[in-house]
C-alpha positions in Angstrom: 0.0 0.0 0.0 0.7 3.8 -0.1 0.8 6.1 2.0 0.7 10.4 2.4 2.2 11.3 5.6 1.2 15.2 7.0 2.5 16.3 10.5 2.7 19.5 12.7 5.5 21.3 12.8 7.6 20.8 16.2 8.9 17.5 17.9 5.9 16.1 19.3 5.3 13.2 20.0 1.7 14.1 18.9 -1.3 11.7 18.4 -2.0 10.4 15.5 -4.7 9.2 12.6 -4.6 6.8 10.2 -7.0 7.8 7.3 -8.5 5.3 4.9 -10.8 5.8 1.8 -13.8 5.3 0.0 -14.8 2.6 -2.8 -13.8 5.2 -5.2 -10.0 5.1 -4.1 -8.2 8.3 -2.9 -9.5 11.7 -4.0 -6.5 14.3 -4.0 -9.6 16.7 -2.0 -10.0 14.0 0.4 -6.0 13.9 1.4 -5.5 17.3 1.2 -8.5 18.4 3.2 -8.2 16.2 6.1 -4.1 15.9 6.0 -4.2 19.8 6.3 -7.1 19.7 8.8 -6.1 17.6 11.2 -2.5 18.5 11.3 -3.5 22.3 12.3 -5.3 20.6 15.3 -2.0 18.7 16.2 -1.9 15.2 14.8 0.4 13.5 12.2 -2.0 12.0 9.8 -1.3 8.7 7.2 -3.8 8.9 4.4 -3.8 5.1 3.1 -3.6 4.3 -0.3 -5.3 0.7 -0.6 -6.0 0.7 -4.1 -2.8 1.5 -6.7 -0.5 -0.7 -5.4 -3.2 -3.5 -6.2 -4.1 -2.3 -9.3 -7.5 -1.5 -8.3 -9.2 1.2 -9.7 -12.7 1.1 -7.5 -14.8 -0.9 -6.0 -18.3 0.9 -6.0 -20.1 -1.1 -8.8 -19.9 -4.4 -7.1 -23.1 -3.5 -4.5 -23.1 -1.5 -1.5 -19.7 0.2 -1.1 -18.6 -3.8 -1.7 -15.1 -4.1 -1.4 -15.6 -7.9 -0.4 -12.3 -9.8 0.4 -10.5 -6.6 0.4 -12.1 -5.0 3.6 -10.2 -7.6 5.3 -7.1 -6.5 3.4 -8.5 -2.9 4.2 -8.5 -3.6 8.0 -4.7 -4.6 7.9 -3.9 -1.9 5.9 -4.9 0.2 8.6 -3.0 -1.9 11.4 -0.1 -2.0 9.0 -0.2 2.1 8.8 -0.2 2.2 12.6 2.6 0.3 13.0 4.3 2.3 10.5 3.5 5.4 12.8 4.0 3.7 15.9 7.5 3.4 15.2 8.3 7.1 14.4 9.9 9.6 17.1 7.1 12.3 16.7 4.5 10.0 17.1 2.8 9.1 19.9 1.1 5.4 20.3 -0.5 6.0 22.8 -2.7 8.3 21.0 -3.9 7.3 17.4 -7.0 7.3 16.3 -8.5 5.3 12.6 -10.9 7.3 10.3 -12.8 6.1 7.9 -15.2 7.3 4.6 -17.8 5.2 3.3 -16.3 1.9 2.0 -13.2 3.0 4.4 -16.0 3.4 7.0 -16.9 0.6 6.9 -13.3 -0.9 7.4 -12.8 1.5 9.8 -16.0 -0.3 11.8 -14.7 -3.5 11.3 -11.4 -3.0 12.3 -12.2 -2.0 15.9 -14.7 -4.5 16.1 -15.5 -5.9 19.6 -13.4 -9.4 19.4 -12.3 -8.9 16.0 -9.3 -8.5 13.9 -8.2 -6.2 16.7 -7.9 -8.8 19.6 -4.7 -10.2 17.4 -3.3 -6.9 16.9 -0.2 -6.0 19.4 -0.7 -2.5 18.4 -4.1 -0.8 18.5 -6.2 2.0 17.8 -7.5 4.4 21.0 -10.2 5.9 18.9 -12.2 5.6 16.0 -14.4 7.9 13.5 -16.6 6.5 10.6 -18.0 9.1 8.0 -21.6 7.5 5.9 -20.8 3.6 7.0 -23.4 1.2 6.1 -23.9 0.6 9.7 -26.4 -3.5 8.9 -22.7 -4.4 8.4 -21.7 -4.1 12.0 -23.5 -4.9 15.4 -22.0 -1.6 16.7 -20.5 -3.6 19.7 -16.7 -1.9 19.4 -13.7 -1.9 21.0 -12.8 1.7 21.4 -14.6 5.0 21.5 -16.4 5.0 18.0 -18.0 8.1 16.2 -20.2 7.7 13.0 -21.3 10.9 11.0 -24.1 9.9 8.5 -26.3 12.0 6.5 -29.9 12.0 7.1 -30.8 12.2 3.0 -28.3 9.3 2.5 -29.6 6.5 0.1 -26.5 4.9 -0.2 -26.0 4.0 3.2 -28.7 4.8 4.9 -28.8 6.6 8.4 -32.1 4.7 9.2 -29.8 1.4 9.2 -27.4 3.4 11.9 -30.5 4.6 14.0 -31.5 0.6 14.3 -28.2 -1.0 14.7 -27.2 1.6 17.5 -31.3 1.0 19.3 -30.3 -3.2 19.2 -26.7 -2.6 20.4 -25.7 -5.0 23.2 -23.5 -2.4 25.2 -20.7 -4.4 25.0 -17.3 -2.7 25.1 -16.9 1.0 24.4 -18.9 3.9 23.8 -20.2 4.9 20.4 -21.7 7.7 19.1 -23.8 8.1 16.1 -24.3 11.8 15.1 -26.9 12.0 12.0 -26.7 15.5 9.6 -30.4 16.4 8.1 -30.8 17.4 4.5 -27.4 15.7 4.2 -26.6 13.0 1.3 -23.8 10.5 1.3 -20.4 12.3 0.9 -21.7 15.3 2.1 -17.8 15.9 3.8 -16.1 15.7 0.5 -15.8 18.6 -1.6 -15.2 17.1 -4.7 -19.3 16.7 -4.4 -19.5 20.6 -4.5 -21.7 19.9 -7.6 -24.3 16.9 -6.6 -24.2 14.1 -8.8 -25.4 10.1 -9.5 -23.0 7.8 -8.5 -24.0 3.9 -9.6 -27.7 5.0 -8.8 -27.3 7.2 -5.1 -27.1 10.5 -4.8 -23.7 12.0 -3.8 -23.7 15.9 -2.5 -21.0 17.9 -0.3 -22.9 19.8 2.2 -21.2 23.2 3.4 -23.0 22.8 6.9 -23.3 19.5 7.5 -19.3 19.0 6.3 -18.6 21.6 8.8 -20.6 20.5 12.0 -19.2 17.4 11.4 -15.5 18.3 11.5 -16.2 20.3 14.7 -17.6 17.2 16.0 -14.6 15.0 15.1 -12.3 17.8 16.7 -14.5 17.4 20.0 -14.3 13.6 19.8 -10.8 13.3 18.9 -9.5 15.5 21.9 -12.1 14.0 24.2 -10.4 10.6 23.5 -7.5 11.5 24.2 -8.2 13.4 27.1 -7.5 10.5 29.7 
């Protein structure tokens, strides 16, 4: 895999995220929007690029977000990217966080999973932050703090799905939060939407406000996760 590496200036050690895509691989808006953002808050930040290095171009057209047998390659990708970062002097392990965007979302759920891939893992996440996941995959039990942003328009993954799988949660293992944007479609964080369009018959639209709230609501869940 590839990888974009972004940190603040100084010596740190700072926390860390490890940043995966969506099923359409890795738009340069997506890396250079969250790379700048979350280094001026203070964290180093590894974009992950899953898809070049396998020759894949997307994945979108094979169902919902389907990446199939590669969201298990997905979900070592992003324990492969934090050992990477565990290893550097300016990086802290103690603090790293994984963030996700709709296919990556969905990895992102998957790999902190209550009694999942990340029971093997010597290294693990201390946070994690989902944007537009399609939340039937998961039974929301997880094993760290967990934030999902979801639009309330979004057809591709919808928020209603979210709503149900967090009101059947068993309340296993940590705390998860489910924050739902209305009149916002899928994507609605990524500029490259500025102009709504069909994507493989769902509606994809950035949303000024709802992309906005949502980043203040990662900033407040990031630092309040690494607050202890």
């Amino acid at each position: 895999m590839n990888g974009y590496l972004t940190r603040p200036p100084g010596e740190g050690p700072f926390p860390a995220v490890v940043v995966l895509h969506g099923c359409s691989g890795l738009f340069p808006t997506v890396e250079k929007t969250w790379s700048q953002r979350l280094s001026s808050w203070g964290y180093v930040v590894l974009v992950v690029d899953s898809f070049s290095t396998r020759g894949i171009r997307e994945t979108c057209d094979h169902g919902l977000l389907a990446d199939g047998s590669l969201f298990a390659d997905r979900v070592y990708d992003a324990y492969g990217a934090l050992e990477f970062l565990s290893k550097l002097s300016f990086v802290d392990p103690q603090r790293t966080a994984l963030m996700g965007f709709s296919a990556g979302g969905i990895a992102t759920l998957a790999a902190v999973h209550l009694g999942g891939a990340e029971r093997l893992m010597d290294r693990k996440f201390k946070a994690a932050v989902a944007y537009y996941p399609n939340c039937s995959a998961t039974n929301g039990d997880v094993a760290v703090p967990t934030l999902i942003l979801i639009g309330e328009l979004d057809d591709w993954t919808p928020a209603k799905n979210c709503r149900e799988m967090m009101a059947q949660r068993s309340g296993k293992g940590s705390a998860l939060q489910l924050d739902v944007f209305k009149g916002a479609r899928h994507a609605f964080a990524s500029p490259s939407f500025k102009t709504g369009t069909e994507q493989y018959g769902h509606r994809v639209e950035y949303n000024a406000a709802a992309a906005e709230k949502s980043a203040s609501d990662v900033h407040t869940f990031l630092k309040q996760a690494f607050s202890g």
